[in-house]
C-alpha positions as CSV (number, residue, x, y, z in Angstrom):
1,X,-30.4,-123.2,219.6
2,X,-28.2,-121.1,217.6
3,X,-27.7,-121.7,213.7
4,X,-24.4,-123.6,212.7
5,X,-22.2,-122.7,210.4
6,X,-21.0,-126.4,208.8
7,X,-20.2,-124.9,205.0
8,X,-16.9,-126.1,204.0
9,X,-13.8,-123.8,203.7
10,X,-11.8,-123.7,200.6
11,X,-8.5,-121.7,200.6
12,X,-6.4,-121.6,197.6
13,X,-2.6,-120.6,196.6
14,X,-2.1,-117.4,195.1
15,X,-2.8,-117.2,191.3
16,X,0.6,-117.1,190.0
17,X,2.4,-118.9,192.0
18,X,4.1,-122.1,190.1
19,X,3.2,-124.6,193.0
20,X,-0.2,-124.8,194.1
21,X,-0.6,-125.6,197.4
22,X,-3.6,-128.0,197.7
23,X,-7.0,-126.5,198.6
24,X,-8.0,-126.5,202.4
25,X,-11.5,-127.9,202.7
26,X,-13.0,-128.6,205.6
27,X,-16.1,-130.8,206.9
28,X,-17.2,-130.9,209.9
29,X,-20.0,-133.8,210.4
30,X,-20.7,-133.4,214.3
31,X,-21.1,-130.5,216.2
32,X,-22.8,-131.1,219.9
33,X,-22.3,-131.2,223.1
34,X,-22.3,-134.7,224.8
35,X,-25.6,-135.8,225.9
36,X,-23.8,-137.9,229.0
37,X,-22.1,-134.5,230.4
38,X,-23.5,-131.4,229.4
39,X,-19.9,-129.1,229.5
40,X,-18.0,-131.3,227.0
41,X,-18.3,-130.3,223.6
42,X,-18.0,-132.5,220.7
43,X,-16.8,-132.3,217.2
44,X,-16.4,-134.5,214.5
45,X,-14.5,-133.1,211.2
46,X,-12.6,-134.4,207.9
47,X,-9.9,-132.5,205.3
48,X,-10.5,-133.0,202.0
49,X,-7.3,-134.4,200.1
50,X,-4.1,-135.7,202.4
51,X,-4.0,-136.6,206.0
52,X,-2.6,-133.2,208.4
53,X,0.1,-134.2,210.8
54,X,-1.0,-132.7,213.5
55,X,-4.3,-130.6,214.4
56,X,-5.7,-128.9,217.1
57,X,-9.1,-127.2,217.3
58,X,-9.2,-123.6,219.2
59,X,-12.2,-122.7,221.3
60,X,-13.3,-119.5,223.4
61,X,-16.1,-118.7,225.7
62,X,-18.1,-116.0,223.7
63,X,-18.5,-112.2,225.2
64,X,-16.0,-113.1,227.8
65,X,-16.1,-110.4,230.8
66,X,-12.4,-109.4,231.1
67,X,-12.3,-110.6,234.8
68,X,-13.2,-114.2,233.6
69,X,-10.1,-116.2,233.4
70,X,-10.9,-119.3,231.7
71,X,-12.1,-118.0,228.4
72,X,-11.5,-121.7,226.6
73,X,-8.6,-123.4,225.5
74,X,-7.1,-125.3,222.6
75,X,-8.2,-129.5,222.5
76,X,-5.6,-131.6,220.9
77,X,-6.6,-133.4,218.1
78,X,-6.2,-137.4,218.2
79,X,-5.2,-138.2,214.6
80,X,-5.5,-141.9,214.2
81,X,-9.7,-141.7,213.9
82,X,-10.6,-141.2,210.6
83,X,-13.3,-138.8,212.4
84,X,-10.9,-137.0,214.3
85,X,-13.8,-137.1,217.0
86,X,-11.8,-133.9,219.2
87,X,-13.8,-133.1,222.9
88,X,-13.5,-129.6,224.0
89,X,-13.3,-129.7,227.8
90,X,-13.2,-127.1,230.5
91,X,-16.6,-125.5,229.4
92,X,-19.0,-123.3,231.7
93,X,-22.6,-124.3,232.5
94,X,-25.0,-122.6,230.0
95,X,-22.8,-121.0,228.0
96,X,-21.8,-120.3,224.0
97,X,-18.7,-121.2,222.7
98,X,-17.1,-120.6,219.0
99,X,-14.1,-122.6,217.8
100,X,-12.2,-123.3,214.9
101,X,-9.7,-125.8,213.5
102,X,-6.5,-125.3,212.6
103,X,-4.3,-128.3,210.8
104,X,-0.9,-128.8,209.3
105,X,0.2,-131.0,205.9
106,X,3.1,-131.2,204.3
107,X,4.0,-127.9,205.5
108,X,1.3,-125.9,205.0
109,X,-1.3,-124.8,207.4
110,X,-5.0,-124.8,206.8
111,X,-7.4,-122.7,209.5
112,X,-11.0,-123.5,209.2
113,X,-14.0,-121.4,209.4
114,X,-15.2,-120.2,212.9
115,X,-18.2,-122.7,214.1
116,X,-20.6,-122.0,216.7
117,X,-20.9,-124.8,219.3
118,X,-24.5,-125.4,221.0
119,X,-24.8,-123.8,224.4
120,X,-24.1,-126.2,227.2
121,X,-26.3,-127.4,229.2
122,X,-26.3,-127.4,233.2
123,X,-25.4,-129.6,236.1
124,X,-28.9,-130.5,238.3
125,X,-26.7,-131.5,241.5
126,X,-23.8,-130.7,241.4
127,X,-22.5,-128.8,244.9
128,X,-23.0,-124.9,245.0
129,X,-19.4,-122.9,244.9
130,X,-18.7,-119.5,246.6
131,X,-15.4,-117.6,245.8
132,X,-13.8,-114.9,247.4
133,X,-11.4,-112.9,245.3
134,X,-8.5,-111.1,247.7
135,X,-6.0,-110.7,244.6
136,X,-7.3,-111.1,240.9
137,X,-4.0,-110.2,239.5
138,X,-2.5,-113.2,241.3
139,X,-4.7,-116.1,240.2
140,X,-3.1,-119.2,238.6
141,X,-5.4,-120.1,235.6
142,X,-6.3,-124.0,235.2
143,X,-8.4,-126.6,237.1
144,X,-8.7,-128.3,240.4
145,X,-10.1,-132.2,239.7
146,X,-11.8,-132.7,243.2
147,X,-14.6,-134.9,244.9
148,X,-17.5,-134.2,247.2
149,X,-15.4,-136.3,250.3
150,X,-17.9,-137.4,253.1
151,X,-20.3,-134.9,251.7
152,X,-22.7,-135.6,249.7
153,X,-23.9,-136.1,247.2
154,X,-21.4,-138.3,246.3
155,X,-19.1,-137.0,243.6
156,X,-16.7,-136.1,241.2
157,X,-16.2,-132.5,239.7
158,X,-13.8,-130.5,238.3
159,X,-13.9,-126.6,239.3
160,X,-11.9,-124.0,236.9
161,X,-10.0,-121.0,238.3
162,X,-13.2,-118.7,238.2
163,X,-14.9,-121.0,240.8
164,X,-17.2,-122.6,237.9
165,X,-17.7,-126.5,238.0
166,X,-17.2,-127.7,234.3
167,X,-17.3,-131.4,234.7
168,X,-19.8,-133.7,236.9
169,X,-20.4,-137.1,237.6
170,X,-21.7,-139.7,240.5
171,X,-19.1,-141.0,242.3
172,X,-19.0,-144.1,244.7
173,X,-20.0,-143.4,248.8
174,X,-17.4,-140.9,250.5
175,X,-15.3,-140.3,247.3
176,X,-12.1,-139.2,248.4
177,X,-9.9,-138.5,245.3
178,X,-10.7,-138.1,241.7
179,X,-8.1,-137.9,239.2
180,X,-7.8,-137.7,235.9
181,X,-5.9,-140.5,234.0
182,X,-2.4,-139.7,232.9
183,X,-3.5,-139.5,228.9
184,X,-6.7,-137.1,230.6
185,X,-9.2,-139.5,228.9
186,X,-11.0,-140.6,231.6
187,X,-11.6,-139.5,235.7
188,X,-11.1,-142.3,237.9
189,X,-12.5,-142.3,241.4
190,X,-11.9,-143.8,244.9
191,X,-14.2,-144.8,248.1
192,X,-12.8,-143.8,251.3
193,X,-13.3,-147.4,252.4
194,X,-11.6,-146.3,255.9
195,X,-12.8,-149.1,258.1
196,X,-12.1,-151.8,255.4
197,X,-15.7,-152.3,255.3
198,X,-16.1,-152.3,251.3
199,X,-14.6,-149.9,249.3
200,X,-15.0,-148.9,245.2
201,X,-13.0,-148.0,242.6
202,X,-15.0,-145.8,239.5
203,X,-13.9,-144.6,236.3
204,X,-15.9,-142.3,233.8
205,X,-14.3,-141.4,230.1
206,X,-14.7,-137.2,229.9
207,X,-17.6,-137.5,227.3
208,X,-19.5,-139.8,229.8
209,X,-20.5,-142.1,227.5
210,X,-17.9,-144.8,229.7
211,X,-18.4,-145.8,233.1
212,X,-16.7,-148.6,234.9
213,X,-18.5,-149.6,238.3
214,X,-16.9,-151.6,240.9
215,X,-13.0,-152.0,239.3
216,X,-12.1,-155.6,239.6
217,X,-9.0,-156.1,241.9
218,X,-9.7,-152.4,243.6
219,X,-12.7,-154.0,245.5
220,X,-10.5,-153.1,248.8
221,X,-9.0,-149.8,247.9
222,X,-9.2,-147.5,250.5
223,X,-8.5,-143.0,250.9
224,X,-6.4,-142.5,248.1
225,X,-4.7,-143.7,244.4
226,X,-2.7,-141.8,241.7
227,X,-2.2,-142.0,238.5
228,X,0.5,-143.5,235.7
229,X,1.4,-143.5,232.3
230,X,0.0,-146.0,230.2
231,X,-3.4,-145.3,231.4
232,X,-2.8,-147.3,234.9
233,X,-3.9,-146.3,238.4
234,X,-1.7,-147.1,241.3
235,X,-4.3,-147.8,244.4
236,X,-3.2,-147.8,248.3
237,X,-5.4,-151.6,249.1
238,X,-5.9,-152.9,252.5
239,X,-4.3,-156.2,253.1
240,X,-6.8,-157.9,255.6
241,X,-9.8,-157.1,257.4
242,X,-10.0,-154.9,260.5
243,X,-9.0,-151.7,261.4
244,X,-5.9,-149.7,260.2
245,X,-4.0,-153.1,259.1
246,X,-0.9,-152.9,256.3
247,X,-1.8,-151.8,253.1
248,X,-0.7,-152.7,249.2
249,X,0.2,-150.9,246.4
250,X,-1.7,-152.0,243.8
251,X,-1.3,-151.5,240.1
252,X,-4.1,-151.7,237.5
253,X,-3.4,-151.7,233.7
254,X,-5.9,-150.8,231.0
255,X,-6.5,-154.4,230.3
256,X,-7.9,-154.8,233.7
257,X,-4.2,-157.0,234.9
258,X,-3.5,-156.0,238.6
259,X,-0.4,-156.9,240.5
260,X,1.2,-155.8,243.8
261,X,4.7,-154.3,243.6
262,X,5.1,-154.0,247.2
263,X,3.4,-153.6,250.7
264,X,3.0,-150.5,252.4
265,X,3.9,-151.4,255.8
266,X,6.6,-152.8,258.4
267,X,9.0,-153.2,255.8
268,X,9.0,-149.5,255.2
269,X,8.6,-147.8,258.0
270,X,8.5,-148.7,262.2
271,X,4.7,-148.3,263.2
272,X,2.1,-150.8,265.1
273,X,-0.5,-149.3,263.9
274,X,-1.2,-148.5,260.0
275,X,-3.1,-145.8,258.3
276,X,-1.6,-144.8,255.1
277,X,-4.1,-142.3,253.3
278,X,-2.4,-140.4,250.8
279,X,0.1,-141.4,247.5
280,X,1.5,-139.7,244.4
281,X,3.6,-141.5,241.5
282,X,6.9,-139.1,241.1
283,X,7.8,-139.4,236.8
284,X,10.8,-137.8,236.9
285,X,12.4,-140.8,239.1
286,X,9.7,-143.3,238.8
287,X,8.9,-143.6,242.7
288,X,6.2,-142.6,245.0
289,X,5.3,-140.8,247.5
290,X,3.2,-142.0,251.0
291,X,1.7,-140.5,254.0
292,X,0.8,-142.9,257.1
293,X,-1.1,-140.5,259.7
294,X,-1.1,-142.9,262.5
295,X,3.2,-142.6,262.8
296,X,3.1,-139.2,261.6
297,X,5.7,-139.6,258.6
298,X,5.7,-139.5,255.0
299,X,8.3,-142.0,252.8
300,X,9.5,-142.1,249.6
301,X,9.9,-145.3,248.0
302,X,10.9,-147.1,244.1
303,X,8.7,-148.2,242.3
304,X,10.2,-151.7,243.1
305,X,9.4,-150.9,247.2
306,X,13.1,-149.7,248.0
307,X,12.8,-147.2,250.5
308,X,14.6,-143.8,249.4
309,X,13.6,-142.0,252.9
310,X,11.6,-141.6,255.7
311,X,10.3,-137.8,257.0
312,X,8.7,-137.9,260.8
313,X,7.9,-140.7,262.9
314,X,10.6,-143.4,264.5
315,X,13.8,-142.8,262.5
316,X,16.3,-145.2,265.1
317,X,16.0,-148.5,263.6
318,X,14.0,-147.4,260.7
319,X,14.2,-148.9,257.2
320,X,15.4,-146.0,255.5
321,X,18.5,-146.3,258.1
322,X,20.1,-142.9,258.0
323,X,18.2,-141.7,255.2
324,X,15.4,-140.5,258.1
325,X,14.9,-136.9,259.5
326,X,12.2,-136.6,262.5
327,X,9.8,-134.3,262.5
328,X,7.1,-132.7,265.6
329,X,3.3,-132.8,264.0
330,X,0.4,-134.6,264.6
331,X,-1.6,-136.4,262.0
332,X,-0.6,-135.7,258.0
333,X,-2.6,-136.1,254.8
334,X,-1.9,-134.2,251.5
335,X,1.5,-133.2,250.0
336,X,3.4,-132.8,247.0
337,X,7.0,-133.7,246.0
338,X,9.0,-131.5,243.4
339,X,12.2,-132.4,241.9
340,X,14.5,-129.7,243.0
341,X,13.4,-131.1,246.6
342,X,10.5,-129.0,247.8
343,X,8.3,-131.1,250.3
344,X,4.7,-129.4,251.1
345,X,2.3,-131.2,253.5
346,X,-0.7,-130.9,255.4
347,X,-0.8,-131.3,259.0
348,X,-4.4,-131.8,260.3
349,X,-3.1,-131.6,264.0
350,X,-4.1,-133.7,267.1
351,X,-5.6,-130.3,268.9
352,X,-5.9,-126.8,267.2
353,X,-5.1,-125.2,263.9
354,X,-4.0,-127.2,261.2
355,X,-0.9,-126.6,259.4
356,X,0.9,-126.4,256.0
357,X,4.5,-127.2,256.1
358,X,7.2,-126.3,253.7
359,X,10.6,-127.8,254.1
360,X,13.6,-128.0,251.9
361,X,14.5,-131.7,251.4
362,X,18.6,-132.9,250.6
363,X,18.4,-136.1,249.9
364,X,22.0,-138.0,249.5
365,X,22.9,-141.5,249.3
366,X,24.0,-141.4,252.8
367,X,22.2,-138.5,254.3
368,X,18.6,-137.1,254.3
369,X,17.6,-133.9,256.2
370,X,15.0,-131.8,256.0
371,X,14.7,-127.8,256.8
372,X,12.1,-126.2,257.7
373,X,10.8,-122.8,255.2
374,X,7.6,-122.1,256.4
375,X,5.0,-123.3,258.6
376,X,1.8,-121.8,257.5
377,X,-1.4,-121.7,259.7
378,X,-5.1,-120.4,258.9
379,X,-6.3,-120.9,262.4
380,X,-8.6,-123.8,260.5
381,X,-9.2,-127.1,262.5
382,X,-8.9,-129.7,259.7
383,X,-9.6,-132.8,261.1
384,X,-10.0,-134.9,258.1
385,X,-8.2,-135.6,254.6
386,X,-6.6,-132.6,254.0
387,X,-4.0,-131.6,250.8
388,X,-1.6,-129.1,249.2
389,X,0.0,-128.5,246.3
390,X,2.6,-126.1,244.8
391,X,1.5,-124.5,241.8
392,X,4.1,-124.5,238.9
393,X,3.8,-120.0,239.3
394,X,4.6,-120.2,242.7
395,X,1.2,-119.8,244.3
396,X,0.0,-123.0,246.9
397,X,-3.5,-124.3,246.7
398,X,-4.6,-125.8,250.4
399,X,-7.5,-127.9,250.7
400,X,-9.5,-127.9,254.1
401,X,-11.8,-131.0,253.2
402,X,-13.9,-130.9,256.3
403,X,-14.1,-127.2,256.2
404,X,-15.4,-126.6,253.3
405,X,-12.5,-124.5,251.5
406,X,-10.1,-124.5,248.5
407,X,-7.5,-122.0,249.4
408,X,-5.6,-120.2,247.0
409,X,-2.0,-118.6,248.4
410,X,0.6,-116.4,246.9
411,X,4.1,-117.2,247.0
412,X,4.7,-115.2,250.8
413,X,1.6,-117.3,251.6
414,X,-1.0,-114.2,251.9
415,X,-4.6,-115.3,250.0
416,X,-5.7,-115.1,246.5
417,X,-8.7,-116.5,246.4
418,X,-10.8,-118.8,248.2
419,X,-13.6,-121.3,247.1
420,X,-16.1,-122.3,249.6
421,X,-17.3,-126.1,248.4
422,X,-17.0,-129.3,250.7
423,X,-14.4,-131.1,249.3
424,X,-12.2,-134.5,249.4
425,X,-9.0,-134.0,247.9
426,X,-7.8,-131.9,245.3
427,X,-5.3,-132.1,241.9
428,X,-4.6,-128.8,240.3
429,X,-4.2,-128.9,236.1
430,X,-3.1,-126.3,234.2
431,X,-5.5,-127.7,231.3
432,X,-7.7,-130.7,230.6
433,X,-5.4,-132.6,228.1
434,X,-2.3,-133.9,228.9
435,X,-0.5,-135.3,232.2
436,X,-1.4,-133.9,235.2
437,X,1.0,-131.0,237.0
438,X,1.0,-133.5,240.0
439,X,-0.3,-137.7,239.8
C-alpha cells in the first residue's frame, strides 16, 4: 500500500496585506476505499476555523494513457456532516488515484494538499466486457448503470465509457433494470418477475455498506421502474395473478409509504391483453412514459393518470381520443422522451432484425402526430428487453440485451464503439452525482 500524505495544509495571506485572510488548514481523518465495494473511495476531512459553503474534492486516475477517457472526476461535497464523509465514485479495478480538496468561505478559496488514495481493489464476479473502438474521437464520456438481465450471475454494475465496470453488486433473479436514485446515493434494482410468479425490489447505497432486500410494497414489481426526486422509485406492479394482467404504478417514498396513482391498463389504452415492460418519469412536465409490447404502443400519461397520448396500437376509440398516431412494428421495449419532442424506441420485431426508431413527435392539445426520421437496423434479432437512449452530444446508445451488446452510434447512426457484455437494460450518466440524464 502506498504512503499517505495526511499532513495538514496551512496557507496564509500575504505579509502586508491589512486583512488577513484566515489560514487554510486542512485534516483529513479517513482515507480508504470502502471495504463493501472495492471502486468507491472514501474520505473523511475537517477545516480548521469557519464552516466553507460549498466544497468539492477533485480526483484523477494516476499515469492516465491519453486514450483513456474516464481519468476521474470531481465528488460533490455534502456539507451538513460535520465529517464531510465525500465518496469518490466511478473508479477503475486496481488502480491509483490522487485527489485533493478544494473549499470556499466567506469568499476565499482554500485548495488542500494532493492525497494519495489506496489502490482499489477488484471485482471477483463481475461479467467480462469486450469493446470495440470504430471512432475514438466520437465517444461520449460518462456511465451506463446496467444489470446482468436473464444472465447470470445476477447483477447490478455500472460500466464507464472505456468499457471498465466501476461498481458491482448482487442483484435479485433476472435483474432487469438498475438505476441509480435521483440524489445518486443509492442503486435500486428490479426482478423481471414476468410471469407474476414472485418478483423483488433491491436497493444498495454506493459505498455498500446499505442493502435493502425484498422492498415492502414492491413484492409484485415486475420488468421495469424509474426513478424520482425525493429519493422515490416509481415501480410498474402487477395487479392480480396470472399472465400478462393490468399493471399499477406504484410509488415508494424514502419512508417506506407506497401508494398507487393510477393503473396501467384499460383506462389508458385499448388492449385485451397487457404487458407493459418499460417506464420513465419525464421532470420537465412531471409525467411518464410507458411501453405495452403486447398492443404495440407507447403512452404518455400525468403523473395523476391523465392520458397526454397514445403512439401505435388501436387509436379509434382510444383514450387519448385524437391525441393517437398508429404506428406498423412489432413488439417495443426501451425508449427515451426529450422535451423538444424526440421519441427513440426499440423495436424487438415479431420476425427478423430488430429496429431503432426515431420520430419527431407534435404534440397539441387537439392533435398528436408523429414523423418518422430514421429507422435504424443492425440486422440483430433482439427478442428480449431491449433500450435506447439519446445522448445529450447527439450520439444514441442501443442496447441488444439478449445479444450481448451495448452499442454506441454517432449522430448519422454509423458505430462508435461497441461493448460486448449480456445485459438487461441500460441508463447512460454523464457522471455519478447528480440526477440522471434520463430516470
Amino acid at each position: 500500500m502506498r504512503a499517505l500524505l495526511l499532513a495538514p495544509f496551512v496557507l496564509l495571506a500575504s505579509p502586508g496585506c491589512e486583512t488577513r485572510a484566515p489560514p487554510c488548514e486542512f485534516t483529513v481523518s479517513k482515507n480508504e476505499v470502502s471495504a463493501k465495494l472495492a471502486t468507491v473511495g472514501v474520505v473523511e476531512w475537517s477545516l480548521a476555523g469557519a464552516a466553507p459553503s460549498s466544497a468539492k474534492i477533485v480526483y484523477q486516475l494516476e499515469d492516465a494513457a491519453r486514450s483513456i477517457l474516464n481519468r476521474g472526476g470531481e465528488a460533490p461535497v455534502p456539507l451538513g456532516r460535520a465529517d464531510h464523509r465525500t465518496l469518490l465514485l466511478g473508479l477503475k479495478q486496481s488502480s491509483d488515484y490522487t485527489f485533493h480538496i478544494e473549499a470556499t468561505r466567506d469568499g476565499q478559496s482554500c485548495v488542500s494538499p494532493t492525497y494519495a488514495l489506496p489502490t482499489t481493489g477488484r471485482f471477483a464476479t463481475s461479467p467480462p466486457v469486450t469493446v470495440k473502438v470504430s471512432r475514438a474521437d466520437a465517444r461520449e464520456p460518462g456511465f451506463i448503470v446496467t444489470s446482468s438481465g436473464t444472465s447470470v450471475p445476477d447483477s447490478a454494475f455500472i460500466i464507464d465509457a472505456d468499457g471498465a465496470i466501476v461498481w458491482y453488486a448482487d442483484g435479485p433473479l433476472n435483474t432487469t433494470r438498475a438505476l441509480m436514485d435521483y440524489e445518486g446515493e443509492n442503486v435500486w434494482m428490479i426482478a423481471l418477475n414476468v410471469l407474476n410468479s414472485g418478483g423483488e425490489m433491491r436497493a444498495v447505497s454506493m459505498d455498500g455498506e446499505r442493502e435493502q432486500r425484498d422492498v415492502a410494497g414492491l413484492e409484485f414489481a415486475h420488468h421495469d421502474f424509474t426513478v424520482m426526486p425525493g429519493g422515490k422509485v416509481a415501480a410498474l406492479v402487477w395487479r392480480a395473478p396470472g399472465v400478462d394482467p393490468e399493471s399499477d404504478l406504484v410509488i415508494r417514498a424514502p419512508d417506506g409509504t407506497v401508494h398507487s396513482p393510477f393503473t396501467i391498463g384499460r383506462n389508458l389504452y385499448l388492449s385485451d391483453s397487457f404487458h407493459a415492460n418499460a417506464i420513465h418519469y419525464l421532470p420537465f412536465d412531471d409525467s411518464f412514459t410507458i411501453s405495452d409490447r403486447n398492443p404495440n404502443l407507447f403512452v404518455k400519461v400525468s403523473a395523476t393518470g391523465t392520458p397526454a397520448w397514445q403512439l401505435g396500437g388501436v387509436c379509434d376509440g382510444a383514450p387519448a381520443g385524437n391525441r393517437c398516431a398508429a404506428q406498423d412494428w412489432r413488439v417495443n421495449h426501451g425508449h427515451h422522451l426529450l422535451e423538444d419532442g424526440t421519441f427513440v424506441l426499440f423495436s424487438n420485431g415479431a420476425s427478423g432484425s430488430s429496429h431503432v426508431i426515431e420520430l419527431a413527435l407534435d404534440a397539441q392539445p387537439g392533435s398528436f402526430s408523429a414523423t418518422l426520421v430514421e429507422d435504424y437496423s443492425d440486422n440483430v434479432s433482439e427478442r428480449t428487453l431491449g433500450d435506447v437512449q439519446r445522448l445529450p452530444g447527439g450520439n444514441t446508445l442501443v442496447t441488444y440485451s439478449g445479444d450481448g451488446a451495448i452499442v454506441e452510434l454517432d449522430s448519422s447512426w454509423n458505430e462508435v464503439q461497441r461493448f460486448t457484455v449480456r445485459v438487461g437494460y441500460s441508463s447512460w450518466r454523464p457522471t455519478l452525482y447528480g440526477p440522471p440524464a434520463r430516470p
